[in-house]
N, C-alpha and C positions, 0 to 999 in steps of 0.2 A: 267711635274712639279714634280711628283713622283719620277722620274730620274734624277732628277737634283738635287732634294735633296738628292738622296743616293749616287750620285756620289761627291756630297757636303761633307758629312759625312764621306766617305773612304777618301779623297782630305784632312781632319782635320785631323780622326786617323793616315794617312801614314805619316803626316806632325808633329803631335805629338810623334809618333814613330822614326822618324828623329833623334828630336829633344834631344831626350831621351835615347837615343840608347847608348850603349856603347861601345867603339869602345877595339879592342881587344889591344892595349897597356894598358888599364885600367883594363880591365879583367885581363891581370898579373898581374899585380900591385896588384891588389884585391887580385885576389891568392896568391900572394907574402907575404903579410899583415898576410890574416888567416893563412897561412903555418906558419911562424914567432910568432904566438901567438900562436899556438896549439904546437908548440916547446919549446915554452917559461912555457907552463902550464904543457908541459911534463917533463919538467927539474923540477920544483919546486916541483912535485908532486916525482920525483925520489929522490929527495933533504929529503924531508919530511919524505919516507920511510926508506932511510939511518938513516935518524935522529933515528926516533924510534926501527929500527933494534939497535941502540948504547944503545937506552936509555933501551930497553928489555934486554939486554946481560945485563948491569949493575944490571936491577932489581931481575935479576935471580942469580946472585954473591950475591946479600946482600943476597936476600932469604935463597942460602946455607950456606954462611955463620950463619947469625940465625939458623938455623936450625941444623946447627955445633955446635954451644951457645948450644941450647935448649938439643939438646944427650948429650952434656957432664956434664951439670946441672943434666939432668935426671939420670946420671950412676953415679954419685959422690952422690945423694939422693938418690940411689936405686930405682928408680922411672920406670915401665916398659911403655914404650910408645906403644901405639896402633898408628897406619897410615889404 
């Protein structure tokens, strides 16, 4: 009786496992899917640092320029700047 129900039990799991299994055209697929989003997050994320590589270059141009402003204010006032 003992053995009839463990062989019961494995008789379920293998049949549940069957059932549940993924057969390997889906396992590409699958693969296929994450490769395609982790491509996709990589491109946006490369997109995002371009961006802000453009927006840093600009913020660094105002900067010297004020900073341009501010020396030439300063020498026209006689004004010695300390940095």
């Amino acid at each position: 009786m003992d053995q009839e129900r463990t062989l019961n039990d494995i008789l379920e799991i293998v049949g549940y496992l069957k059932d549940n299994m993924v057969t390997r055209d889906e396992h590409r697929q699958s693969l296929f899917e994450l490769r395609s989003d982790i491509m996709s997050h990589v491109d946006s994320f490369i997109g995002l640092h371009q961006k802000l590589d453009i927006e840093l270059a600009a913020l660094r141009a105002k900067s010297d320029r004020l900073e341009g402003f501010v020396k030439q204010l300063a020498a026209h006032a006689n004004i010695k700047l300390e940095f």
